[in-house]
N, C-alpha and C positions, 0 to 999 in steps of 0.2 A: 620788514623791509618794504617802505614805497606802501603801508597800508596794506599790506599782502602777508596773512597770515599761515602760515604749517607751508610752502611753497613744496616742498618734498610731497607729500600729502596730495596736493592741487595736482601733481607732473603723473603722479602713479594714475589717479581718479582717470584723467585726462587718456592716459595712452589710453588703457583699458576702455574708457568709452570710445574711442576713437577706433579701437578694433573689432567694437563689437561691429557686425554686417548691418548694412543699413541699406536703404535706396541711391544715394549720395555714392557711395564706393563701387556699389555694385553696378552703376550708374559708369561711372567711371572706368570699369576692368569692362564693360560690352562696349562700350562706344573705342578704346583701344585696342581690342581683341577683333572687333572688325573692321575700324577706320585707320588704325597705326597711332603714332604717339601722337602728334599733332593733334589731332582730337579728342584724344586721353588726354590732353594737358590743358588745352582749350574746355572742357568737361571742368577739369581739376580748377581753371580759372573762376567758373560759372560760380562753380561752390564754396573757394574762398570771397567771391564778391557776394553770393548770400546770405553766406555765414556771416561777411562782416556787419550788411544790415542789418539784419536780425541782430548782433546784437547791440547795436546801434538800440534799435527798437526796444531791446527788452530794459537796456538803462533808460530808456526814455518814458519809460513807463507802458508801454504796446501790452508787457505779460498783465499789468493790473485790469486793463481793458479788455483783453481778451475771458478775464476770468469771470470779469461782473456782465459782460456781454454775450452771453450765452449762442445768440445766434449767430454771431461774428464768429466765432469758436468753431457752432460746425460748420457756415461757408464756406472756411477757409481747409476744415478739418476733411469735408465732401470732394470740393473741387479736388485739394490734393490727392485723395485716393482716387478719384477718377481718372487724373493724370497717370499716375502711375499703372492703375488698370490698363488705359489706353497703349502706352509705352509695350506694356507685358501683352498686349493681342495683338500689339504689331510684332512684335518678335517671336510670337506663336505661331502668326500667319507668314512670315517669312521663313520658318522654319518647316513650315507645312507644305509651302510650295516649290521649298528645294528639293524634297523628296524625290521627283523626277529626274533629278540628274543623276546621269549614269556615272562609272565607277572612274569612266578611264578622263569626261572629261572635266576641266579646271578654271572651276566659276571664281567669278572675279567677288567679294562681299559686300555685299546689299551698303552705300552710304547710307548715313543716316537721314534723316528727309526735314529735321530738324536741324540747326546752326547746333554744335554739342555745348558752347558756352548759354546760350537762351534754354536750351533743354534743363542743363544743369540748373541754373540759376532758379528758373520755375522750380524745379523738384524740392529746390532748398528754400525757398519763399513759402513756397506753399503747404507748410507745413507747422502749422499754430505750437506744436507740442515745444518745435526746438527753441520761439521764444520764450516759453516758462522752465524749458529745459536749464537757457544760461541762466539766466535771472536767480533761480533756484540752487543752480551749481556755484556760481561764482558769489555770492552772497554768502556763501560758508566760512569763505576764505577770504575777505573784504574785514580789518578792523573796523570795526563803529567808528573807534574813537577816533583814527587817522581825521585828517582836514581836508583832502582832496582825494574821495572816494574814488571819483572818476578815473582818475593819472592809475590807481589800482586795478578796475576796470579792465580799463586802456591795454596793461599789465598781462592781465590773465587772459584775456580775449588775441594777444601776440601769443602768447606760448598755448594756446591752443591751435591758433590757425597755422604757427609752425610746425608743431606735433602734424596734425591733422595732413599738411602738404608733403610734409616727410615721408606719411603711408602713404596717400594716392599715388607718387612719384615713385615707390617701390611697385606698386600693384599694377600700375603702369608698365611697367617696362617689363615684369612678368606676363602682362597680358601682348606684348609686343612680343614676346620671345614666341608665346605661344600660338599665334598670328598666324605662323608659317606651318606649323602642326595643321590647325584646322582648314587653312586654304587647300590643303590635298588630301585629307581627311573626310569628304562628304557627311559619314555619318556622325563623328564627332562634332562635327560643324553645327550640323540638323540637332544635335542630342545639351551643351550648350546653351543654342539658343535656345532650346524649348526649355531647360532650367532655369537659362535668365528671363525668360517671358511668367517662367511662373514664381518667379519670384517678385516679378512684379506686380503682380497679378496680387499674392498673397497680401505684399506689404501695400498695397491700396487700400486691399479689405481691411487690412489691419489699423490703418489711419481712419479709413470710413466710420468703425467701428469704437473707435478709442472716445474714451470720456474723459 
């Protein structure tokens, strides 16, 4: 269909990456679990507009250059993990200095000091692995022989960024329910962030680190 081969095959691949936990979601459930849905969704914006480049980029040929280009690779591979380091020490250190509030009173949650669509958007740019990620994935399921590879593309790259908006708009609206928990909560608030700071923290290293 449309040069779109096994599509059953493609939708399963698809969810299942799309639930694995990444920066991108997890990205997404903090900035809505402190800022409300607006911001969650505005996040969720950032990351379908990088996701779209990217893979703009990787049919464009961006993954071939990245791979014959070694130092382009880690630039891109460093900066991202430093962002996301960076991200994960602010959320450490804000978690560090609510400690001092007492039990009875009811702190209002730290904005984020970032725009959440520019925060997203970086997190998802800057991350070399996810153009050879498509390029690599969707190439599976691309006929050779079809005549307009792209329109197939075009194709798989829709039913992903659907998928993909599907779960952040669930994860969402879980992390708004949960909103009102932590706001009265101190310690769970404090406990939280300091998970999602070290999970940023982690998934930096882990990009820093990736070859």
């Amino acid at each position: 269909m449309l040069g779109i081969t096994d599509l059953f095959t493609f939708l399963i691949g698809t969810i299942i990456i799309v639930l694995l936990p990444g920066p991108n979601s997890m990205f997404v459930i903090t900035v809505a679990a402190k800022d409300g849905a607006r911001a969650g969704f505005a996040g969720a914006a950032g990351i379908f507009t990088g996701d779209a480049i990217l893979m703009i980029l990787s049919v464009a040929g961006a993954a071939s250059l990245i791979l014959t280009t070694p130092w382009l690779f880690a630039v891109l591979k460093y900066a991202g993990g430093g962002y996301l380091a960076w991200l994960g020490f602010g959320l450490l250190k804000s978690a560090w200095q609510s400690r001092h509030l007492k039990p009875h009173e009811t702190p209002t949650l730290p904005k984020s000091r970032a725009h959440p669509f520019r925060t997203a958007l970086t997190i998802s740019l800057l991350n070399p692995k996810a153009i050879l990620f498509f390029i690599s994935f969707f190439i599976q399921f691309v006929d050779p022989s079809y005549d307009q590879p792209l329109l197939s593309f075009l194709l798989l790259g829709c039913l992903v960024q659907i998928v993909s908006q599907i779960y952040l708009t669930s994860v969402i609206l879980i992390a708004v329910y949960g909103k009102a928990k932590l706001a009265k909560n101190h310690t769970l608030a404090r406990i939280a962030k300091a998970l999602a700071g070290s999970a940023f923290l982690g998934y930096g290293l882990k990009m820093a680190l990736s070859r």
